[in-house]
C-alpha positions in Angstrom: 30.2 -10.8 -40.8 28.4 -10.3 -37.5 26.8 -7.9 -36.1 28.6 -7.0 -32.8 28.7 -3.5 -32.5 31.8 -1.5 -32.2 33.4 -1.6 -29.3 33.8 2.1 -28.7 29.9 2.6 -29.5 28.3 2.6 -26.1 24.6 3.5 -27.4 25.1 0.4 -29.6 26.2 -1.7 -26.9 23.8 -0.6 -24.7 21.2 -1.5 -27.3 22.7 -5.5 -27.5 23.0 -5.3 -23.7 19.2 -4.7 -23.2 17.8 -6.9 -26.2 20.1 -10.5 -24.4 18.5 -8.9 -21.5 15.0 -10.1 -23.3 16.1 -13.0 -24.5 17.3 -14.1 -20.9 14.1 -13.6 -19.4 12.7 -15.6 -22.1 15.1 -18.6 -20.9 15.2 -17.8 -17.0 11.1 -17.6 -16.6 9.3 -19.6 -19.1 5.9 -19.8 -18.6 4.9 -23.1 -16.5 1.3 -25.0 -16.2 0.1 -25.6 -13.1 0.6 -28.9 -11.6 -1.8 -29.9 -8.7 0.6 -32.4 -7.9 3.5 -30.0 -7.1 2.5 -26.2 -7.5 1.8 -24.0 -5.4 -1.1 -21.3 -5.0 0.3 -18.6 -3.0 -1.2 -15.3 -1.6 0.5 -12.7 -3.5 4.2 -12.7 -5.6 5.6 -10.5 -8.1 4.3 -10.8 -11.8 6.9 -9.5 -13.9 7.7 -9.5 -18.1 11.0 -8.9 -19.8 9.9 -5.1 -19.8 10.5 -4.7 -16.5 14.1 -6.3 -16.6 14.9 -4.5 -19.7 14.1 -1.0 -17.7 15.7 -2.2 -14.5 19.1 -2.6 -16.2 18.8 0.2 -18.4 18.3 2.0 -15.3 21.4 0.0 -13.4 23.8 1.3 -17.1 23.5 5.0 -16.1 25.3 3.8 -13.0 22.9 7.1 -11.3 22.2 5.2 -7.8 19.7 7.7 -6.7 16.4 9.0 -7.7 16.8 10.4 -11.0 15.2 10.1 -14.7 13.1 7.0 -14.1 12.0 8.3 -11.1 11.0 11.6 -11.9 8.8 9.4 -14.8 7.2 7.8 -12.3 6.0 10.1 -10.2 4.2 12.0 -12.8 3.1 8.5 -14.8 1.7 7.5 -11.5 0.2 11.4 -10.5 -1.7 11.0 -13.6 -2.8 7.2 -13.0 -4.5 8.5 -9.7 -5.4 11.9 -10.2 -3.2 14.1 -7.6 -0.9 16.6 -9.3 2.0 16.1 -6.5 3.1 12.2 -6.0 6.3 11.6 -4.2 7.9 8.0 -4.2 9.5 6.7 -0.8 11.2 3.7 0.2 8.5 1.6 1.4 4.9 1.9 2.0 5.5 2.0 5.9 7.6 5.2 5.1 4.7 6.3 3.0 2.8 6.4 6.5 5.3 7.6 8.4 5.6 10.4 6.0 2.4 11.4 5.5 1.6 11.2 9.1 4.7 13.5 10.0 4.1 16.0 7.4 1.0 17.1 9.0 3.2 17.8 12.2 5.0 20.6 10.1 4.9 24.1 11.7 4.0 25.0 7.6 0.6 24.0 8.8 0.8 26.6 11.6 -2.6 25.8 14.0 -3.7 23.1 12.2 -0.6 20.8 12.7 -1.2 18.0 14.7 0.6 18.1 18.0 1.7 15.4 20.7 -1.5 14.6 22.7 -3.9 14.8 19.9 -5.9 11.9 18.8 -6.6 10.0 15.8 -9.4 8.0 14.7 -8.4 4.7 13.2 -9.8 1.0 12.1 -8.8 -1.7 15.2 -8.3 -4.6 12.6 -5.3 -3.8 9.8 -1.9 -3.5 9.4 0.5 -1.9 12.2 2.1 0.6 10.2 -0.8 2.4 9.4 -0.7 3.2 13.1 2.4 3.4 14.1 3.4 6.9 12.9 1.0 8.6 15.0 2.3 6.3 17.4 6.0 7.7 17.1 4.7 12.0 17.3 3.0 11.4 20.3 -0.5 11.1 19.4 -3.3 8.8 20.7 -4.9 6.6 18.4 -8.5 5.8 18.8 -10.2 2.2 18.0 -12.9 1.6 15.9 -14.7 -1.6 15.7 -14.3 -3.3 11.7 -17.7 -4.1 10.1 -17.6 -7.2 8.5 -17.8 -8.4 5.3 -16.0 -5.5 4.0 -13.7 -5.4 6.8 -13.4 -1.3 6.9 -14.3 0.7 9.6 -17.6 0.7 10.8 -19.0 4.2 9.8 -21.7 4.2 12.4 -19.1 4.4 15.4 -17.1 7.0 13.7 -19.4 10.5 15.4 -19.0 8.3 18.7 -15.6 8.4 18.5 -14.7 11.9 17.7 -13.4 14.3 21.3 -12.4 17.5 21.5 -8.7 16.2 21.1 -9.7 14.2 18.1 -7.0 16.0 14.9 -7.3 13.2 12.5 -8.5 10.2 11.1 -5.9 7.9 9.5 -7.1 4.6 7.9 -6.4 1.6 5.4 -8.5 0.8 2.6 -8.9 -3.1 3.5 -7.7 -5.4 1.0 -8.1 -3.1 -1.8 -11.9 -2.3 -0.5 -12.6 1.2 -0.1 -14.0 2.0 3.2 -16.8 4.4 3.2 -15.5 7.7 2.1 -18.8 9.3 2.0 -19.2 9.3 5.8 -15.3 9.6 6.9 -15.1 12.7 5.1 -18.4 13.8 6.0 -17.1 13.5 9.6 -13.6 15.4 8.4 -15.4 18.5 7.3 -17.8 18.5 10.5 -14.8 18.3 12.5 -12.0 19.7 10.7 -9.8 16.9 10.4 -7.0 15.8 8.5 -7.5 12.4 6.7 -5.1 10.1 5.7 -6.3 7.3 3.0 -4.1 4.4 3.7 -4.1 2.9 0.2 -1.2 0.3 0.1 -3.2 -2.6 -0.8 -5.7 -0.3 -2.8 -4.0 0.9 -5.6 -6.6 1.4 -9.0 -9.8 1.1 -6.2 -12.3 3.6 -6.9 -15.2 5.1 -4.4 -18.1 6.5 -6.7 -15.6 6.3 -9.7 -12.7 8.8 -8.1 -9.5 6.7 -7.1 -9.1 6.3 -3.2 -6.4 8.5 -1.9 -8.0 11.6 -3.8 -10.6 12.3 -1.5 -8.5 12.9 2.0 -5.4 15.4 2.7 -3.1 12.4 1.9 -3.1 9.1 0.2 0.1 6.4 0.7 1.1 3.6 -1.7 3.2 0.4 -0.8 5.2 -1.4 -3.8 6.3 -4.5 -2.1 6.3 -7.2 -4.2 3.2 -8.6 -2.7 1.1 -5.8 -3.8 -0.5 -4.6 -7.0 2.7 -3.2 -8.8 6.2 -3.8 -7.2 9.9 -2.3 -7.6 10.9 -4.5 -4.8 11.0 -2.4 -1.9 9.4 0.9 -2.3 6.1 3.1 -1.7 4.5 6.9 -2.4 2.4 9.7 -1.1 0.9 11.7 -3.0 -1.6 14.8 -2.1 -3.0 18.0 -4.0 -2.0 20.8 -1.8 1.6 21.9 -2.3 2.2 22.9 1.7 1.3 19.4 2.2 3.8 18.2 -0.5 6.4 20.6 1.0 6.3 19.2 4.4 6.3 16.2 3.1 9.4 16.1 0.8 11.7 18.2 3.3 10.7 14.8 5.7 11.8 12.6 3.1 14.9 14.3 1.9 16.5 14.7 5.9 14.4 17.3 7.0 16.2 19.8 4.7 14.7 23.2 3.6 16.2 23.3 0.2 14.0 21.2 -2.4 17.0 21.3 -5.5 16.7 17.8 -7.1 19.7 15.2 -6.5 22.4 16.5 -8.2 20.9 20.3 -8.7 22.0 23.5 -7.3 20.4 26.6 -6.6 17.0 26.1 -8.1 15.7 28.8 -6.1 18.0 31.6 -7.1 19.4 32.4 -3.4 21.7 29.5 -2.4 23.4 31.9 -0.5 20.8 34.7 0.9 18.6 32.9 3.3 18.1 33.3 6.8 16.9 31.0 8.7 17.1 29.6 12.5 19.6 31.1 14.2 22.0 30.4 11.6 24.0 33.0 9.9 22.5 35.2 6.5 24.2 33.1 3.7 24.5 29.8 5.1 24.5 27.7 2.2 20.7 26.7 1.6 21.6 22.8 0.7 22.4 22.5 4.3 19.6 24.3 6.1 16.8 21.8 8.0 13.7 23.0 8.9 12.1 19.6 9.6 12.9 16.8 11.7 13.4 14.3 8.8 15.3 11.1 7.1 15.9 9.6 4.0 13.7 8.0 3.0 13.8 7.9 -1.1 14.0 5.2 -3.6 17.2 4.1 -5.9 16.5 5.3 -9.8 16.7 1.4 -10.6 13.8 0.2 -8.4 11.6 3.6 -10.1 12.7 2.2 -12.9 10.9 -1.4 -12.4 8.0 1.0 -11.0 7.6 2.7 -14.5 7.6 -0.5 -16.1 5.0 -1.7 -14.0 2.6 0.9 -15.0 1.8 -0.9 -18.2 1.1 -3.8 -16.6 -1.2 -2.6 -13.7 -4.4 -2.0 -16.0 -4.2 -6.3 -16.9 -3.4 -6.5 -13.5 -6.0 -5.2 -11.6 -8.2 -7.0 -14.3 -7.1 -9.9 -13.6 -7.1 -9.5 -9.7 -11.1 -9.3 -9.9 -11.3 -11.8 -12.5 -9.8 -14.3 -9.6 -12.1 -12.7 -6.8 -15.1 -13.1 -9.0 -14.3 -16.8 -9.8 -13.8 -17.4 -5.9 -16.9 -15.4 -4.7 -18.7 -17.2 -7.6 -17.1 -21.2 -5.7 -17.9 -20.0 -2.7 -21.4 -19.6 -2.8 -23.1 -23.0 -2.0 -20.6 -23.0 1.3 -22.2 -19.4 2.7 -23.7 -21.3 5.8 -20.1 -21.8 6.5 -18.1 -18.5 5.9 -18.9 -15.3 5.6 -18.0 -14.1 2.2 -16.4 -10.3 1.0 -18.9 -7.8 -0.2 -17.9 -4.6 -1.7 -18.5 -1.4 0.0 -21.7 -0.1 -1.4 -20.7 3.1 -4.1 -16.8 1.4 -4.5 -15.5 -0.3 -7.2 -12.7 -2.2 -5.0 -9.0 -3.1 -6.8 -8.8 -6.7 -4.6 -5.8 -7.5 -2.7 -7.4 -10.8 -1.3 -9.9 -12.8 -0.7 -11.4 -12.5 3.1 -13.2 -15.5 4.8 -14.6 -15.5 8.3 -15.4 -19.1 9.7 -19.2 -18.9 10.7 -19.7 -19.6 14.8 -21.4 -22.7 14.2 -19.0 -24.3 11.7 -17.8 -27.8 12.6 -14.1 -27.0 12.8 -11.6 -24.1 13.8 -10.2 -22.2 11.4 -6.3 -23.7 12.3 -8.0 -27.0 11.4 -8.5 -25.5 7.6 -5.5 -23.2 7.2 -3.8 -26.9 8.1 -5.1 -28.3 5.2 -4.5 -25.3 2.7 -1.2 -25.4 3.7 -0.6 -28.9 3.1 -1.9 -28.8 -0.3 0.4 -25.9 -1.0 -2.4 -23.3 -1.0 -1.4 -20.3 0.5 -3.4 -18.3 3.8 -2.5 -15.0 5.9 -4.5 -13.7 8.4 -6.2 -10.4 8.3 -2.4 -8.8 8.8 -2.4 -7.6 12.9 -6.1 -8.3 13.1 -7.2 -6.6 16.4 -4.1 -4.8 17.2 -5.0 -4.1 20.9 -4.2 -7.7 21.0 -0.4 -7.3 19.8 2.3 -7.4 22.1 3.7 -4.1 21.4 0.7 -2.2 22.0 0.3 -3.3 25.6 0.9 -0.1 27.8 0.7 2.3 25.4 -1.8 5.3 25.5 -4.8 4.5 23.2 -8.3 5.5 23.8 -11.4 2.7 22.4 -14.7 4.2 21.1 -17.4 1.3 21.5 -17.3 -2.5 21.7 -15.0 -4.4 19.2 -16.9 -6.9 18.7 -16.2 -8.0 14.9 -12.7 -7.1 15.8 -12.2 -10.4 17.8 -14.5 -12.2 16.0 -11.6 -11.4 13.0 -8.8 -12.7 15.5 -10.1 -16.0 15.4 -12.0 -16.6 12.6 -10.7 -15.0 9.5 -8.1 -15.4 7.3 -7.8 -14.4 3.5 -6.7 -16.3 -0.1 -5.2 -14.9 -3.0 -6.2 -13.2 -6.0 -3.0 -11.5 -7.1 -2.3 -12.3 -11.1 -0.1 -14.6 -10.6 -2.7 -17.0 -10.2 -4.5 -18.4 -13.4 -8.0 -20.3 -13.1 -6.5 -23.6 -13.0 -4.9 -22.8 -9.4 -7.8 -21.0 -8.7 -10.2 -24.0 -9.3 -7.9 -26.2 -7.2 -8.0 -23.4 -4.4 -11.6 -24.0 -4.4 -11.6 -27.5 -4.7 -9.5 -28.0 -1.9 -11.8 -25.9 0.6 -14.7 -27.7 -0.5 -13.2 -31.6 -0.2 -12.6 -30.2 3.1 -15.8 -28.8 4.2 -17.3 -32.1 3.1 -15.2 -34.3 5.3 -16.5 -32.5 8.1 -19.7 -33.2 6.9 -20.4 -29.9 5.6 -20.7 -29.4 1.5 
């Protein structure tokens, strides 16, 4: 006797697909002890169990290749992780900016929407696609010197760098270290601006206990498999206000008026009785667009992965400060050397890396180190675009800078960042940190 299930018996089958699904990840990705001879320490990876295989082909059986059960699961598992009642999943977390950024152009908003020629405030040193949005809709980004060691904005120069065009102030959370939320929304409320919390490489940070991304009009997620939960490509925004959401969903979902679910029709009651534009009364609903939009969702099999992911992220975020803590801890005797990472003061960071920034008197360039790293299989990135004034795209392009940025070129040349993600247990952690010191002391430095 075995016991195969019938082959009629999908549910059964289903059931024997999923558990040799477990049993193969068992086989495929046993775990492996780190060998400093041969293994590497990289910056970031995905960390993933048999869970998360078993849900991504359960989700790839229903055959439903758009947004569906698992996804509707994960916005409202993740809504309740962070605190916002309306979370929205997009395709990346570059569409998560570019989302959030054009649904604050929606005429829902009526005076308040941000028009071309109005300015942002922003952080100099990050990531280009926090910018870029505001970029696209015409508006003028200003630049705000980075304060290091926390490498946010510096909140002193924000009051400077307000104008009476200034609409907004969009911003990253730096390496998953909150930037001081006390005195950008201070300067929000002062000035009436929308704030966008740039939270891709923040996700389970807190400021004064409250997740990051709660506290502005809009917070955006990335789930690249570099970050702190992944479905491969993918990303969210999630906000409070349900204008906001609107704008925001119609943007994702091609611009479209009609908010029926994929597959749904005539949630609203009146498929047939709107009029809107200059289209005729009637006009089926499905096919009215009130915003200039895209499509920008997620398949149901990468939510799917997402969902599974949310049990992990509590371990993982553990573990990510576990790993800063033990480098911060190795670091110490060489602080004549680099500047080491503090925490913002009142924040209670979720670490995406570990920042350095090579002292002015140190006896080598930072190339000389990330040489070394390198050859020992250790991996380094820079702090992403770093001063992005410097980047070729930007040059010609309208831009306004409030005070010198000062720490923003010292960043260019001088600082670079090291994993923490969980892939990386203390043995690889202690070789890390073995490695930077044998090469401090060759200099003549230890």
């Amino acid at each position: 006797m075995t016991n195969s299930p019938p082959q009629n018996d999908p549910d059964a089958l289903r059931r024997q697909i999923l558990d040799l699904v477990e049993r193969y990840h068992e086989a495929a990705y046993p775990e492996r002890a780190f060998d400093p001879a041969g293994s590497p320490a990289p910056v970031s990876g995905r960390v993933f169990g048999a869970s998360d295989m078993r849900n991504l082909v359960d989700s790839s059986l229903d055959f439903w290749l758009t947004t569906g059960r698992f996804n509707e699961a994960f916005e409202k598992r993740l809504g309740e992780f962070i605190g916002r009642r309306h979370v929205l999943s997009v395709n990346s977390g570059s569409s998560a900016n570019l989302v959030a950024l054009a649904g604050l152009t929606s005429h829902l908003h009526k005076d308040r929407a941000l028009q071309p020629g109005d300015e942002f405030i922003t952080c100099a040193t990050g990531f280009p696609t926090t910018i870029n949005p505001g970029i696209l809709y015409g508006l003028v980004p200003v630049f705000v010197d980075v304060y290091i060691p926390t490498y946010n904005i510096d909140p002193d120069a924000l009051e400077a760098a307000v104008s009476e065009r200034t609409r907004a102030i969009m911003i990253a959370h730096t390496l998953g270290n909150p930037f001081n939320l006390d005195a950008v929304m201070a300067l929000a409320k002062k000035h009436d601006l929308w704030v966008i919390e740039d939270c891709c490489d923040a996700l389970g940070a807190t400021w004064r206990g409250r997740h990051v991304g709660t506290y502005g009009d809009v917070g955006t997620l990335s789930f690249y498999p570099a970050h702190h939960i992944t479905m491969g490509e993918g990303g969210a925004v999630f906000a409070q206000g349900g204008k906001v959401r609107r704008a925001m969903e119609s943007i994702r979902d091609w611009g479209r008026d009609c908010y029926c679910a994929p597959g749904m029709d005539n949630t609203c009651g009146k498929r047939f009785e709107w009029k809107l534009g200059d289209l005729p009364r009637g006009y089926d609903h499905k096919y009215v667009y009130s915003h200039l939009g895209f499509n920008l969702k997620i398949t149901d099999m990468q939510a799917a992965v997402g969902l599974s992911q949310l049990d992990r992220l509590p371990g993982f975020i553990k573990y990510r400060k576990r790993n800063f803590d033990h480098l911060k801890a190795g670091m110490k005797a060489l602080e004549d050397i680099f500047i080491l990472p503090e925490a913002t003061p009142h924040s209670e960071p979720s670490w995406f890396g570990f920042p350095l920034t090579i002292r002015d008197d140190a006896p080598f360039a930072r190339e000389d180190l990330l040489r070394h790293l390198n050859d020992h299989r250790i991996g380094t990135r820079l702090l992403f675009g770093s001063n992005l004034l410097r980047q070729p795209y930007m040059i010609g392009r309208p831009h306004r800078v409030a005070g010198a940025l000062t720490n923003s070129e010292t960043v260019v040349d001088q600082t670079f960042w090291i994993g923490v993600y969980p892939g990386l247990g203390e043995d690889e952690i202690t070789w890390m940190l073995d490695q930077i010191h044998a090469f401090c002391a060759a200099q003549g430095k230890s």
